[in-house]
N, C-alpha and C positions, 0 to 999 in steps of 0.2 A: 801471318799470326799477329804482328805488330797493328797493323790495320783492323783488323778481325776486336782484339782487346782494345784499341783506340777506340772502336763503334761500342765494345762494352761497356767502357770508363762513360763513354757518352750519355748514354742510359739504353732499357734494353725496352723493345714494343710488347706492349701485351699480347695475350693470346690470340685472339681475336684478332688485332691488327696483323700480326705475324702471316695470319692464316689468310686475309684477305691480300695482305702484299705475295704473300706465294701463289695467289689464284691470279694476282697478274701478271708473273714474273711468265706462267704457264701460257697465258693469253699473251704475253708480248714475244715468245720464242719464233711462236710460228710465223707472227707480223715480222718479224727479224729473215724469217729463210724465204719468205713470199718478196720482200724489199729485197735479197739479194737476188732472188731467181730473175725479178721484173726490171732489174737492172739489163735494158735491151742493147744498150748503145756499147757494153762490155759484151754482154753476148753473140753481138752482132759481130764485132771484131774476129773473136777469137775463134766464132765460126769459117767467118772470111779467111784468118788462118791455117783452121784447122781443116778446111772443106775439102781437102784429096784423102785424108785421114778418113775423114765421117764417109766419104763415097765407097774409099776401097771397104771401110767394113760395114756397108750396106752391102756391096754387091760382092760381099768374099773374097775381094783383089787381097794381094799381097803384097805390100811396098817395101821394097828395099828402099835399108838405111842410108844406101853410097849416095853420094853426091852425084848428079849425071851433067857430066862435063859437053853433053853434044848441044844440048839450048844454048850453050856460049859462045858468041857470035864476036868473035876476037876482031873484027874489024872496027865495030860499037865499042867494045868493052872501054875505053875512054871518052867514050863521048859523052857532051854535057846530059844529054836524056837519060842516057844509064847511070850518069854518077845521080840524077838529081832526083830516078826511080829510087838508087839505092838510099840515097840520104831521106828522101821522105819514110823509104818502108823502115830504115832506119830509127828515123821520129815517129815513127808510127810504134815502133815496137819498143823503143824508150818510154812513151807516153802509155801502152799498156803495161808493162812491166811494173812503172811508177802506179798506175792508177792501182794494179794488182797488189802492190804492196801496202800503198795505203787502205787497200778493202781488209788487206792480211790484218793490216796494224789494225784498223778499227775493228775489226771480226773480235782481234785477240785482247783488244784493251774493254770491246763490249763484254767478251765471256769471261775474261778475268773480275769485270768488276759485276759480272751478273754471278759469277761465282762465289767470289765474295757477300755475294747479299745474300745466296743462297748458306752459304754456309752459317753466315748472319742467322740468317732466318731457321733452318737447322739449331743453334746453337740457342736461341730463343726457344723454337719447341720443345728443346731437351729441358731447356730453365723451366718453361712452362709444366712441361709433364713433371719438372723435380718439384716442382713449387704446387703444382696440383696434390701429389703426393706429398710433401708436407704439408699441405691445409688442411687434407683430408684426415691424416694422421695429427693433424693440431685439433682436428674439429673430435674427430674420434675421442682422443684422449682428454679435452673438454667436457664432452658431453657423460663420458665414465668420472672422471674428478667430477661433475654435479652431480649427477646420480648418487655417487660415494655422500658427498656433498648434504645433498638431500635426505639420504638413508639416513646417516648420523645425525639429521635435524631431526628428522623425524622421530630418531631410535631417542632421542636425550629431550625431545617431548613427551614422550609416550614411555617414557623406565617409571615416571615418576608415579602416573595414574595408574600402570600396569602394577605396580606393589603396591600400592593401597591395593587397588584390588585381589591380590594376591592373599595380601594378610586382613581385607574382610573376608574373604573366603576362605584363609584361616580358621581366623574369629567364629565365622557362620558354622565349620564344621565344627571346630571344638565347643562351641553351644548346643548346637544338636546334638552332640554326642552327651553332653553333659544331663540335656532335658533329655535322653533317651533313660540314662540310668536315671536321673531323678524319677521318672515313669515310672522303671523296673521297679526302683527302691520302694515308690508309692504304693505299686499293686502290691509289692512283698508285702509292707508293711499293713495294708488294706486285706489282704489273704491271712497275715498273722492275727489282725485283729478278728476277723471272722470266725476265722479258728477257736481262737481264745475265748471268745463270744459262745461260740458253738457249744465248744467244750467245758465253758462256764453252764451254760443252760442245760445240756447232758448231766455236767455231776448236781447242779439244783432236782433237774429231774430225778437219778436215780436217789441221791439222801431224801425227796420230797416224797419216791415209791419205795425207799425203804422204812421211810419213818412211818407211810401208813401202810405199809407190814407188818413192821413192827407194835402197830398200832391195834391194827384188826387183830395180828399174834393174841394183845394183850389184852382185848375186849373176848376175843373168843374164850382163853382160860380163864378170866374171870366170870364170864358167862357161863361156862362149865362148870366154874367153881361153886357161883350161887346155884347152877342150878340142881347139882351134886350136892350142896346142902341141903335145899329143898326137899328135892329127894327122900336126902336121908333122914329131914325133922317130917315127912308125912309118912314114912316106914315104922319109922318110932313113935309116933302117937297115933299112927294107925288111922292116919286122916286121908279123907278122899277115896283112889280106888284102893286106898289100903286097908279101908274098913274092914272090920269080920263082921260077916252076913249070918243069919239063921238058917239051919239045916234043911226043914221045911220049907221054908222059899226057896232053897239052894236047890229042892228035888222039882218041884212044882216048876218050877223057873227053868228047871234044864229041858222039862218037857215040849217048853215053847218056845219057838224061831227065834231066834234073837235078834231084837233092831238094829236097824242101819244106825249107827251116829250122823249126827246132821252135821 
């Protein structure tokens, strides 16, 4: 962990880099178990050791673990050839053992420190995706604050021409409404005057047919009247058809047709 935040204090790889150092961390595992398989000259030994092992379980032998004391040829067993068998297989088997341990150590110091870089690199993805997700959420909540941003420019451009036009379209209706009644009032007052007019020329007309009524009325009784006098001055001096006639013409006269008046 101390190592691990020492490589953080250091600074951390971007995402990208992270991603391409894990594509080779991927590619250098298998180079790593290929170099340890092609290691012959270790294989080769611990075949040489192992080879009564690998036969009995090729061909299903069963080897006991005892030690078989009948190979031991107690006559040899001090002599220089078997002490100096024993001391090379000895160095033989020092020298594997040591070589085996330094492959241990370097196996376990390669995957600790590949561990480490993996965890590295882990611990960068994790930055990466936290940090992806706050950009995204930076950029998000950016892009709503202009939006907001923008609306309110827009809204505090546009309040001002919006009520002007509001209260000319006020204005415009309460005009029209006003020339509407002026109209009404107009035809009223155009309908009253017609009227008035009408019913001016109706009572001209009727005092105009009562006065020559009254007129003919007063032409006819005086017409009557002279002609009622008339009348009555040729009754009384016996003038015209009110003459007296002679007897004898009156007999003679009745005897013939009497004329048409022309």
């Amino acid at each position: 962990m101390t190592t691990l935040r020492g490589y953080q204090r250091v600074g951390r790889l971007p995402y990208l880099q992270a991603c391409l150092f894990a594509t080779i961390l991927e590619d250098l595992i298998p180079q790593l178990r290929i170099l340890d398989a092609s290691n012959t000259s270790l294989r080769i030994d611990k075949t040489i050791l192992e080879l009564d092992v690998l036969l009995a379980n090729k061909f299903d032998v069963k080897i006991s673990n005892e030690y078989k004391t009948e190979d031991i040829n107690l006559k040899t067993l001090g002599s220089v050839k078997n002490i100096l068998d024993k001391l090379q297989a000895d160095r033989l088997r020092r020298d594997l053992y040591k070589q085996l341990r330094q492959l241990r150590n370097h196996i376990k110091s390669v995957c600790y420190e590949k561990n480490n870089e993996i965890q590295l690199l882990r611990a960068n993805v994790d930055d990466g995706e936290l940090n992806a997700g706050a950009r995204d959420r930076y950029v998000e909540d950016w892009q709503r604050s202009r939006t907001e941003q923008h609306l309110l420019t827009m809204y505090d451009k546009e309040i001002v021409p919006a009520q002007l036009i509001q209260q000319f379209k006020q204005r415009i209706e309460q005009e029209q409404h006003v020339h509407t009644e002026i109209e009404l009032l107009t035809n009223i007052n155009i309908n009253i005057m017609e009227h008035e007019k009408f019913t001016k020329n109706w009572i001209d007309f009727k005092n105009e047919r009562e006065a020559n009524c009254q007129y003919l009325e007063k032409m006819t009784k005086s017409a009557i009247t002279v002609q009622a006098w008339w009348r009555g001055l040729l009754v009384r001096n016996q003038l015209g058809p009110y003459k007296p006639t002679k007897k004898k013409a009156v007999s003679a006269k009745s005897n013939e047709k009497p004329k048409k008046k022309k």
